[in-house]
C-alpha positions as YAML, in Angstrom:
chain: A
units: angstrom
residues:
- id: 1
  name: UNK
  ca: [-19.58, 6.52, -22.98]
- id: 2
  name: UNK
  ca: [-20.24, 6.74, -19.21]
- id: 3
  name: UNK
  ca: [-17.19, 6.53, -16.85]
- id: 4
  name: UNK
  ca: [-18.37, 3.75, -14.64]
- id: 5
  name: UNK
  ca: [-16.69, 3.85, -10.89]
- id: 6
  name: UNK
  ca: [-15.47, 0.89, -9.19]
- id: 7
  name: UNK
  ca: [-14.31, 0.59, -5.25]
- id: 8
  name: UNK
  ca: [-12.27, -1.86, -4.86]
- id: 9
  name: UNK
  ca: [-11.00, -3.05, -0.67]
- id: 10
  name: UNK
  ca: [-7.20, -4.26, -1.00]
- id: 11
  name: UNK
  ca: [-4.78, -5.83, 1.33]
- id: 12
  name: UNK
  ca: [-1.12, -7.71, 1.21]
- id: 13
  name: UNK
  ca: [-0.52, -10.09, 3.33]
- id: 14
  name: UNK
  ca: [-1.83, -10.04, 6.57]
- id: 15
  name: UNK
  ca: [-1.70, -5.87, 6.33]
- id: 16
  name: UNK
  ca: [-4.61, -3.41, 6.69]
- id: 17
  name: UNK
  ca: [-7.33, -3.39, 4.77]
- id: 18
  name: UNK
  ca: [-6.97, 0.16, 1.98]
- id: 19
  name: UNK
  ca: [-10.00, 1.49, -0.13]
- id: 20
  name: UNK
  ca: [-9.00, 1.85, -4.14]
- id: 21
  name: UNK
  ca: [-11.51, 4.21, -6.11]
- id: 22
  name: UNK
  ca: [-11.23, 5.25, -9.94]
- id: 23
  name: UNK
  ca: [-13.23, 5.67, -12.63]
- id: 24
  name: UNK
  ca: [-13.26, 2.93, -15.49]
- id: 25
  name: UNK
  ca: [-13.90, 5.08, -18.33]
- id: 26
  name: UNK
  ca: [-13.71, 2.42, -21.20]
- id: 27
  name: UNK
  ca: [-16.70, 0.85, -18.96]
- id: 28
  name: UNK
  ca: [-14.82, -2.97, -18.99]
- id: 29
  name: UNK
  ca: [-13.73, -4.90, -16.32]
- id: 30
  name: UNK
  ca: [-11.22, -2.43, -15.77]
- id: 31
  name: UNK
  ca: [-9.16, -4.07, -12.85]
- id: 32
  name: UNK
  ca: [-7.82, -6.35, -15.38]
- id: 33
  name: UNK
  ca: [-7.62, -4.00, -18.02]
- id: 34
  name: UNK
  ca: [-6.32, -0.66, -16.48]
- id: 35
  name: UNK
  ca: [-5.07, -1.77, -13.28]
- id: 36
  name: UNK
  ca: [-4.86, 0.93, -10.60]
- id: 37
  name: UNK
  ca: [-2.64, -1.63, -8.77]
- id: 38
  name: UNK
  ca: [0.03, -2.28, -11.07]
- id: 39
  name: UNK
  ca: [2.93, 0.36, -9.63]
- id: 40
  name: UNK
  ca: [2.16, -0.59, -5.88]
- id: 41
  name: UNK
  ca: [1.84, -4.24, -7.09]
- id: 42
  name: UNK
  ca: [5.37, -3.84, -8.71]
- id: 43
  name: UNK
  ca: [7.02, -1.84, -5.37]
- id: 44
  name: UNK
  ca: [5.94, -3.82, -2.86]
- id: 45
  name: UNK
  ca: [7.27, -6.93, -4.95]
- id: 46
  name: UNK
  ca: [10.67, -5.24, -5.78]
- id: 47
  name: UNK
  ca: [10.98, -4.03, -1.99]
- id: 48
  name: UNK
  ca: [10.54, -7.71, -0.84]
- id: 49
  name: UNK
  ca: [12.41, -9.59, -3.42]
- id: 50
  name: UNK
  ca: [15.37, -7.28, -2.37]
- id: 51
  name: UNK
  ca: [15.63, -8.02, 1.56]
- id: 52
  name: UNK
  ca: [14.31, -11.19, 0.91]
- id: 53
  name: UNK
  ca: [16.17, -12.42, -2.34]
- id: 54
  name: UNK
  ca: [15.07, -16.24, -3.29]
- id: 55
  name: UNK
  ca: [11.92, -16.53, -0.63]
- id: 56
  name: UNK
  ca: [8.91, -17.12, -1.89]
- id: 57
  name: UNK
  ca: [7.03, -14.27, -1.79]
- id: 58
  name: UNK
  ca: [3.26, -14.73, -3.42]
- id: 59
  name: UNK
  ca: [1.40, -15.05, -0.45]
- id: 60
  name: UNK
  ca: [2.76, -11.14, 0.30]
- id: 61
  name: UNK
  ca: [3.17, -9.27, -2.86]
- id: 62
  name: UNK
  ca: [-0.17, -10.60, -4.16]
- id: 63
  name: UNK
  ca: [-3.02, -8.44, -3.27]
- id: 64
  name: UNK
  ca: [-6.05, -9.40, -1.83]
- id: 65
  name: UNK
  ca: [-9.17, -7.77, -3.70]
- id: 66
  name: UNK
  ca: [-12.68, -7.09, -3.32]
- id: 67
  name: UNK
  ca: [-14.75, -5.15, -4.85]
- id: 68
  name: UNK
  ca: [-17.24, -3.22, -3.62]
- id: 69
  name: UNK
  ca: [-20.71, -2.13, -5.21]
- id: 70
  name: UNK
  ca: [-20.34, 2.00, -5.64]
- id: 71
  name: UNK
  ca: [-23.66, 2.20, -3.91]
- id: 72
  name: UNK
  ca: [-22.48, 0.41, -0.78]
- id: 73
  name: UNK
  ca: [-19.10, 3.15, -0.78]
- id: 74
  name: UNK
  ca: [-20.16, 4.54, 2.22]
- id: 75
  name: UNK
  ca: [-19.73, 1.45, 4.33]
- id: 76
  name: UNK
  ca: [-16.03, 1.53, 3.80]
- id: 77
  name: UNK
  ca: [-15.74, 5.26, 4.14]
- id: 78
  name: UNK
  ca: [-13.33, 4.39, 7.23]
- id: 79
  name: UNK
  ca: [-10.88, 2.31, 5.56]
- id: 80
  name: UNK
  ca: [-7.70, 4.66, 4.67]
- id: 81
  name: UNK
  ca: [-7.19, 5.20, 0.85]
- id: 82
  name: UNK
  ca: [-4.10, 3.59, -0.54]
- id: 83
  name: UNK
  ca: [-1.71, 6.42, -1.48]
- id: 84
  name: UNK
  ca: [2.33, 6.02, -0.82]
- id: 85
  name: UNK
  ca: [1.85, 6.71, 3.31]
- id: 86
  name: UNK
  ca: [0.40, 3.03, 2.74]
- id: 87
  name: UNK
  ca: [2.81, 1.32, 1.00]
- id: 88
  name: UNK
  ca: [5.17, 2.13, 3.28]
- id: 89
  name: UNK
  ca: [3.36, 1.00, 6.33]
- id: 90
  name: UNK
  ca: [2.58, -2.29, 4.22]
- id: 91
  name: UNK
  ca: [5.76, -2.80, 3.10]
- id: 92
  name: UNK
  ca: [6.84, -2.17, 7.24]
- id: 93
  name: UNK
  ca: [4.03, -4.80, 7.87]
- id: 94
  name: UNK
  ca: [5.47, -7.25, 5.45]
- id: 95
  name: UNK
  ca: [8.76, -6.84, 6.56]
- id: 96
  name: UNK
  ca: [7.62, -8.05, 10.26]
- id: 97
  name: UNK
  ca: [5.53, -10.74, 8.46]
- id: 98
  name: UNK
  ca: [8.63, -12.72, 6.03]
- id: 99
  name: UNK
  ca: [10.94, -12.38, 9.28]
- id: 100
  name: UNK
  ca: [8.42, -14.04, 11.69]
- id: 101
  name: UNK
  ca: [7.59, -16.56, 9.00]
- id: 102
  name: UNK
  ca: [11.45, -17.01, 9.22]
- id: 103
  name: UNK
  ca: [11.70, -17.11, 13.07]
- id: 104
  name: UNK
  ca: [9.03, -19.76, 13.07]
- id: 105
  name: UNK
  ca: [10.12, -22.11, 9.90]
- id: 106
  name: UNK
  ca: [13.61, -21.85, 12.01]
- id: 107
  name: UNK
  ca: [12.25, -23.21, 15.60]
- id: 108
  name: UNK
  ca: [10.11, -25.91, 13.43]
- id: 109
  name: UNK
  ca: [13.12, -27.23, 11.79]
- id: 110
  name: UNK
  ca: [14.80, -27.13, 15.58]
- id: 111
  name: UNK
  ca: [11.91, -29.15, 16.74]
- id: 112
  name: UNK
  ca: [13.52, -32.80, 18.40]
- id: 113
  name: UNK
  ca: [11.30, -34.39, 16.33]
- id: 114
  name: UNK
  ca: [12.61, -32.51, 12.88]
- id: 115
  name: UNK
  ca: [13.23, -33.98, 9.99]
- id: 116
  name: UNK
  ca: [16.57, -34.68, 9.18]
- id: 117
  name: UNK
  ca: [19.35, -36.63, 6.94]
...
């Protein structure tokens, strides 16, 4: 059987956009089946859940994907590849992100016209 490849454009959060290419050898809808995702998935979730224990956290640990048509690869050529330089500077991103989120849900419940008991 013909490997089949797949592009895939992936981001967290508000972070960069990253290229993901492999080959799907079993030739199935192999993001759900063999994801390529599933380690950086599972970091970037364990590095979040641990500086910010009990947040909710879905709307940055859950990647944003597109994929791409092979034969269109060459538009994305630009976008960096996801490798571990990435993760880091998404996790870095992400970091910035929860804390601002933070910063902001903190000066709305300041607000004179807050709720409160």
């Amino acid at each position: 059987m013909e490997a089949k490849k797949r592009l895939y454009i992936v981001s967290f959060g508000d972070s960069d956009k990253y290229r993901v290419e492999f080959e799907d050898i079993a030739n199935v809808d192999a993001f759900h089946h063999t994801n390529p995702l599933k380690d950086v998935e599972a970091e970037i979730e364990s590095y979040l859940r641990h500086l910010f224990p009990g947040q909710p956290m879905a709307y940055y640990d859950t990647p944003k994907i597109e994929e791409i048509n092979w034969e269109d690869r060459e538009k994305y050529s630009s976008y960096p590849v996801l490798d571990e330089a990435a993760v880091k500077k998404i996790e870095a991103e992400l970091k910035v992100e929860v804390e601002n989120r933070g910063d902001q849900d903190m000066l709305d419940s300041n607000a004179p016209y807050a709720e409160t008991n």
